[in-house]
N, C-alpha and C positions, 0 to 999 in steps of 0.2 A: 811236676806232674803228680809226685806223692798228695801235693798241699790239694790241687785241684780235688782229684780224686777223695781224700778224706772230705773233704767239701762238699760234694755231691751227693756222697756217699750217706753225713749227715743231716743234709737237708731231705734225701730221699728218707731217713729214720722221722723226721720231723712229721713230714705230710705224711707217712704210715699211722703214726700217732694221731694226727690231728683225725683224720678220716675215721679213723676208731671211736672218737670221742662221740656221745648223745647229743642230740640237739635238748637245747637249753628252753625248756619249760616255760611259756609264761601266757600272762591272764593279765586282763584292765575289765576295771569296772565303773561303773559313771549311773549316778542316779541324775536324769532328764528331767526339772520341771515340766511338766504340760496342764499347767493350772489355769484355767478359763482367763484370759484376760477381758472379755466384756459380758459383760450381763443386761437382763436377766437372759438365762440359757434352757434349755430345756433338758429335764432329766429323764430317762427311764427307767424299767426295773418294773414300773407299774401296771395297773389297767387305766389307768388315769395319765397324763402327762404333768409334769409340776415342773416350776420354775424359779431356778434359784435365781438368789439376788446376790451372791457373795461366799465364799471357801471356806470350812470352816478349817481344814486341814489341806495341806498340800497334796495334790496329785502327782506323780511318776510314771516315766518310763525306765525301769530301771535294766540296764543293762549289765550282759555276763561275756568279756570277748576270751575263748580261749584260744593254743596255740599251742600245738607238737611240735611244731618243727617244719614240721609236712602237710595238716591239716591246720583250720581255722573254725571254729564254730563261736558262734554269736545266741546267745541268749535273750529275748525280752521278755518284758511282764508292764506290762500296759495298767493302771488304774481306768479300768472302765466295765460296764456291764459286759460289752460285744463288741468286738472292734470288726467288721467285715472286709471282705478281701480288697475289694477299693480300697483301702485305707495300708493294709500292710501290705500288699504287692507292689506297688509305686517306691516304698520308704525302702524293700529290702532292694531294689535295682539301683535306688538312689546309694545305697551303702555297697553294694558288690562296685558299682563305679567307682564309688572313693576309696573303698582297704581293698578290692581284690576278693574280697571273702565270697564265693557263692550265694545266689539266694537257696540252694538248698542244702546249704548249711547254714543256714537262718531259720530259730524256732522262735516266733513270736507269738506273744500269746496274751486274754484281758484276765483281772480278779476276778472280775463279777462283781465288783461293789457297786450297791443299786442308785450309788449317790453321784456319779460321774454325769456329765454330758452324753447328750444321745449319740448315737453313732450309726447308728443299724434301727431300721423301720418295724416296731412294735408296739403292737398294742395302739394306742390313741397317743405315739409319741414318735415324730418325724427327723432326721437326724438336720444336725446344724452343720448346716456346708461348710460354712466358716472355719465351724471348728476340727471338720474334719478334715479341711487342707491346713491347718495346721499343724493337727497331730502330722500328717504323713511328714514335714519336715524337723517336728522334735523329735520323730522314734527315728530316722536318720542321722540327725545330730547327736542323738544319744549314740549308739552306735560307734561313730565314727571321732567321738569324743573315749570311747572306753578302748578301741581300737589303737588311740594316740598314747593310752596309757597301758599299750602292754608291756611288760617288766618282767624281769625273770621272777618264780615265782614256786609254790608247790599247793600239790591238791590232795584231797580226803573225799570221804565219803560217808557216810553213814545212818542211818534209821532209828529214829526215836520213838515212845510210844505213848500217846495219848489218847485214851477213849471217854474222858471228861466231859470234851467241847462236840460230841459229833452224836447227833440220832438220826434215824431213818425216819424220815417224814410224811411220811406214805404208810397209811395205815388200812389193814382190813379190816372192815365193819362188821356188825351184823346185818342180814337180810332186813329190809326194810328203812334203814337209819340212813342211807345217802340219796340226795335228794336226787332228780334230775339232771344231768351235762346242760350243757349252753346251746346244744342241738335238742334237746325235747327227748333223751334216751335215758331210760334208765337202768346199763346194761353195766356201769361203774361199779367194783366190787372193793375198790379201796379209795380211799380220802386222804388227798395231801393238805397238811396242815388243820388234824380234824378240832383240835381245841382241845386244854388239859382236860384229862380225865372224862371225855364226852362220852355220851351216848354211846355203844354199840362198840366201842374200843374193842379190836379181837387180841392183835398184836402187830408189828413192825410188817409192813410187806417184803421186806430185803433187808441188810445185813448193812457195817459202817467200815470203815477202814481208819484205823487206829494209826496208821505210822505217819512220823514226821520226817521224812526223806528229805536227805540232803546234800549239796556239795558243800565242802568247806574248803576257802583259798585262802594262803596265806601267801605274805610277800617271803622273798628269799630268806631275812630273815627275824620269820615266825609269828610277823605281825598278822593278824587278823585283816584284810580285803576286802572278802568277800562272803556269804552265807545266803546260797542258794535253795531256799526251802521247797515242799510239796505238800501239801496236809488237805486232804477233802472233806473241806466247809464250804458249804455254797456261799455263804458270806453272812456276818453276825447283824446288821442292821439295827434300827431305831434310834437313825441319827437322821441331822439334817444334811439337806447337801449342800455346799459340794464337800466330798469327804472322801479317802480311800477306803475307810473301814478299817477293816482288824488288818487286811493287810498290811496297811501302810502303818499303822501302830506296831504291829510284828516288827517291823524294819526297825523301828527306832528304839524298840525294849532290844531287841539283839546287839544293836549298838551301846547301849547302857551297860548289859551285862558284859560284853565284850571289853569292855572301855575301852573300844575304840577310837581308832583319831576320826578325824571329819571326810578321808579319803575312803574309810569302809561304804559298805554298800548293803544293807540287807532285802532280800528280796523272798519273796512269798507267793510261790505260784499257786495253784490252783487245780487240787486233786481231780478225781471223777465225783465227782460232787450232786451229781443233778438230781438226787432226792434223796440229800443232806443238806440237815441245818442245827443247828444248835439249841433246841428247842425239844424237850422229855416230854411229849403230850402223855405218857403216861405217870406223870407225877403230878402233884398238884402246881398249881401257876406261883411260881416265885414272887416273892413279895418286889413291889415298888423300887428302882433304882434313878438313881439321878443319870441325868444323858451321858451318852458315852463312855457308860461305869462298864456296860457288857464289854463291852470292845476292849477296853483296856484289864478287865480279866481272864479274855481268853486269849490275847494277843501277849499278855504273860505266862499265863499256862503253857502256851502252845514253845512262846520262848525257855521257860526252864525245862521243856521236853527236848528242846535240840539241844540246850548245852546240856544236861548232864549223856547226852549221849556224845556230842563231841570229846567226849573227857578220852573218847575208847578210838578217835579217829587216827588211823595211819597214812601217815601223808606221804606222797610220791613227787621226785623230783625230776621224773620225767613220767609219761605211759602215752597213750593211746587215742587218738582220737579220730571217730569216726562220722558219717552220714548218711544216709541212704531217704530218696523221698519219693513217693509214686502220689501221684493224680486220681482219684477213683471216679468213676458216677455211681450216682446215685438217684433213684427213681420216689418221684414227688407224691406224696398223697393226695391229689389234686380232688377237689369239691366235683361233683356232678354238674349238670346244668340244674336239677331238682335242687339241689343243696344251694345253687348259687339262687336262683329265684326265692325260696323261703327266705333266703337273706336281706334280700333285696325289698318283701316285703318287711320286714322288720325293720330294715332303714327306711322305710319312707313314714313312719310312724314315730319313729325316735328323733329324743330332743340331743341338744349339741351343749356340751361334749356329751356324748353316751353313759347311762346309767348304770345298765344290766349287764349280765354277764352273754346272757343270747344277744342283746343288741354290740356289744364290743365281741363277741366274736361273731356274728352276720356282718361287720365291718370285716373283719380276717377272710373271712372265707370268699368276699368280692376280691378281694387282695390278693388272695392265695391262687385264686380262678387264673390268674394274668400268669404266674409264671409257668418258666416251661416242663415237660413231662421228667426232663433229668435236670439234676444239677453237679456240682462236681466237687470232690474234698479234697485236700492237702494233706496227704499224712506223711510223716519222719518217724526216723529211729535213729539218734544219736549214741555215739559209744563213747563215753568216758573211761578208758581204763576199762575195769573190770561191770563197771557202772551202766547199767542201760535208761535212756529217758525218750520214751515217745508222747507224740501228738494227739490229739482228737478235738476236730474242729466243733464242737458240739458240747452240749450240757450232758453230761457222760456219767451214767448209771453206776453205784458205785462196785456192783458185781462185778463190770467190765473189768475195771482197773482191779483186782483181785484176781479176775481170771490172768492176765495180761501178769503181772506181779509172779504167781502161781507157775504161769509155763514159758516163761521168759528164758533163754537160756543167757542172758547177764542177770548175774545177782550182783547188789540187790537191780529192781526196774521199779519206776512210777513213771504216770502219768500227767501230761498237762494237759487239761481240757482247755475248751476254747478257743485254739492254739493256730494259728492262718487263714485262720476267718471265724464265720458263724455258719452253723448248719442247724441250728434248734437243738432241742432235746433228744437224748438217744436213751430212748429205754431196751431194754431186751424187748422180742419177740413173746415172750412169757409175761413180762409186764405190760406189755401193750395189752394184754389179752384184760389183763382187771383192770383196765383202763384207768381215768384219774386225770388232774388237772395235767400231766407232762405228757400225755398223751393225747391230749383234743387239740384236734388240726387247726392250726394258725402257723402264722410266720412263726411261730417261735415250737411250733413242731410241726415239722413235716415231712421229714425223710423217711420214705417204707418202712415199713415196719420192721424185717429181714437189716436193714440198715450195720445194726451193731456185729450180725454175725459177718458181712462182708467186711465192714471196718479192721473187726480183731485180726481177722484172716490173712490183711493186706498186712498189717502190723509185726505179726510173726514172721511173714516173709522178711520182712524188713528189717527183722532185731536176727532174723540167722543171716542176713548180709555182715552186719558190720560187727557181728560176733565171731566170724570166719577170721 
């Protein structure tokens, strides 16, 4: 009876222990080919449509799976200008079937490199079916391939800072120096992309966001994983396509400096960027570069910003993780019937493919006429630890993500734009008002005007959920 009872008695001290114990931390990562396999393909980014013949650099979906114990979240970062919700609502049901993971604990999101395949209907460039039932089955595969490599593991965080690579591209002129909008108004008080040291230069219309936010994963132990970045660049360009851009170069300098083995992953999301670009119109125009010299200078720069800040990262072997997602609408700017008819004259006078900037948007605005009076966005708010990362399905003004940063109750918080579909451009209300190329109604802006201040609003609710 003694022996029994010690026996029991042991085993009940066992399961007190064990129950006690943390659950064991871990992460997998998987960088997803999704590199055109047929050509030629169409690309956007443009006013024009162009057609590669061939990659010059690999494209990725590159994926981020984490794992408390209790919670799962999934990260993507798609190489494409726009991926729209066709495209990632199918892949994230296809992935919650296979690992379990919620689709709303699923943050997917594109770079905006303007070298990818079409995906989303813009400007005079239509999306390739093809290839976009294909993406839907690599950003699942991806997924569900980083989800097979979760592993015990440990996580960081940290904020680096670079004001080098990033200006505000949106410029206030003087009176009289901005020509006409693409509607026949001349009520435009600022110019996006006015040209070095042009005419009428006043000064920036808004402000940059200097930090390189990051997660950093390491395996159990201490190898480098993973390196989740944020930095708000619209994207460096003046390559050819098909190409990731600076992001996909980010990846591969991070791996270099890491000396990383071939299972690391670096990935490069995509700040509030939508009027940022890398480009000092108030200096003089930099001299002559051979191709893809820019990309691989700021795709270093921006990498010796996240390691010398990694140097100061504290890594945790367990913490926290969280989700929170709501649905919003949102009310469309929709053309008149006056505004659709002036259009409609201007197409039946215009040659094919379209020259002018009134003729490629009197093409938008037939377009735009068709859809409906709301439409609807995706937003999240993920907790890492002490760590806050939210959504915004849109080309996201870079004040936003500063305010958002600013009144955040997780320190540090960034933003990913672009992130569970495409919703156009999101200027403030205040920059709507000096209107500018991110502001003239097409598919690629449309949402009210008020847009950004209902966004932030839903977003705060959402970051005091899962900071609770």
């Amino acid at each position: 009876m003694f022996r029994i009872l010690s026996t029991l008695l042991a085993i009940g001290c066992i399961t007190s222990v064990s129950s006690a114990v943390e659950p064991v931390f871990r992460a997998g990562a998987f960088a997803q080919d999704i590199t055109p396999t047929k050509y030629p393909i169409s690309i956007n980014g443009g006013m024009t449509d162009r057609l590669a013949k061939g990659a010059h650099d690999k494209l990725h979906a590159r994926c981020l799976v984490l794992d408390d114990g209790t919670t799962k979240l999934a990260f993507v970062v798609v190489d494409s200008c726009m991926v729209p919700r066709e495209i990632f609502d199918p892949a994230k049901k296809a992935i919650e079937k296979a690992t379990g993971i919620p689709t709303t604990s699923m943050m997917m999101s594109a770079t905006h490199t303007h070298t990818a395949p079409t995906l989303g209907g813009v400007f005079q460039s239509d999306p390739d079916r093809d290839y976009s039932q294909y993406l839907i089955q690599k950003i699942a595969a991806g997924v569900i391939e980083a989800h097979k490599r979760l592993a015990p593991a440990r996580i960081g965080w940290g904020v680096g800072k670079n004001d080098q690579q990033v200006f505000n591209r949106r410029w206030k002129m003087a009176p009289g120096t901005i020509a006409a909008d693409p509607f026949g108004e001349t009520t435009d008080t600022v110019k996006m992309n006015p040209g070095y040291q042009a005419k009428g230069l006043l000064e920036p219309s808004g402000p940059i966001d200097p930090d390189v936010s990051f997660i950093s994963v390491q395996t159990a132990d201490a190898k480098p994983l993973c390196v989740f970045a944020n930095y708000s660049l619209h994207y460096v360009g003046g390559v050819e396509p098909v190409s990731a851009d600076y992001f996909g170069a980010y990846a591969d300098r991070m791996k270099q400096l890491l000396k990383a083995d071939d299972g690391f992953v670096g990935i490069m999301s995509n700040g509030t960027s939508g009027d940022i670009n890398n480009i000092n119109f108030g200096g003089p125009a930099p001299k002559g570069s051979q191709p893809y010299e820019r990309i691989r200078v700021v795709s270093d720069s921006v990498a010796q910003s996240t390691m010398a800040a990694l140097k100061n990262v504290a890594y945790h072997k367990h913490l926290t993780l969280k989700a929170a997602e709501k649905e919003i609408e949102l009310g469309v700017r929709l053309p008149s019937s006056a505004d659709v008819e002036r259009a409609q004259r201007i197409l039946e006078k215009a040659p094919t493919p379209l020259k002018t900037l009134p003729e490629i948007y009197a093409r938008e605005t037939v377009l735009l006429a068709k859809y409906p009076p709301t439409t609807k966005a995706r937003l999240q708010a993920f907790r890492v630890g002490e760590l806050g990362v939210v959504s915004s399905p849109c080309e996201t003004f870079v004040e936003i993500g500063l305010e958002i940063k600013k009144k955040s109750p997780l320190k540090p918080t960034f933003t990913i734009e672009l992130a569970n579909g495409y919703n156009g451009y999101l200027p403030t209300p205040e920059q709507h008002q000096r209107g500018g190329y991110e502001t003239w109604r097409a598919r690629s802006s449309y949402v009210e005007v008020n847009a950004s201040t209902k966004i932030t609003k839903v977003l705060f609710e959402l970051l005091d959920q899962v900071a609770k």
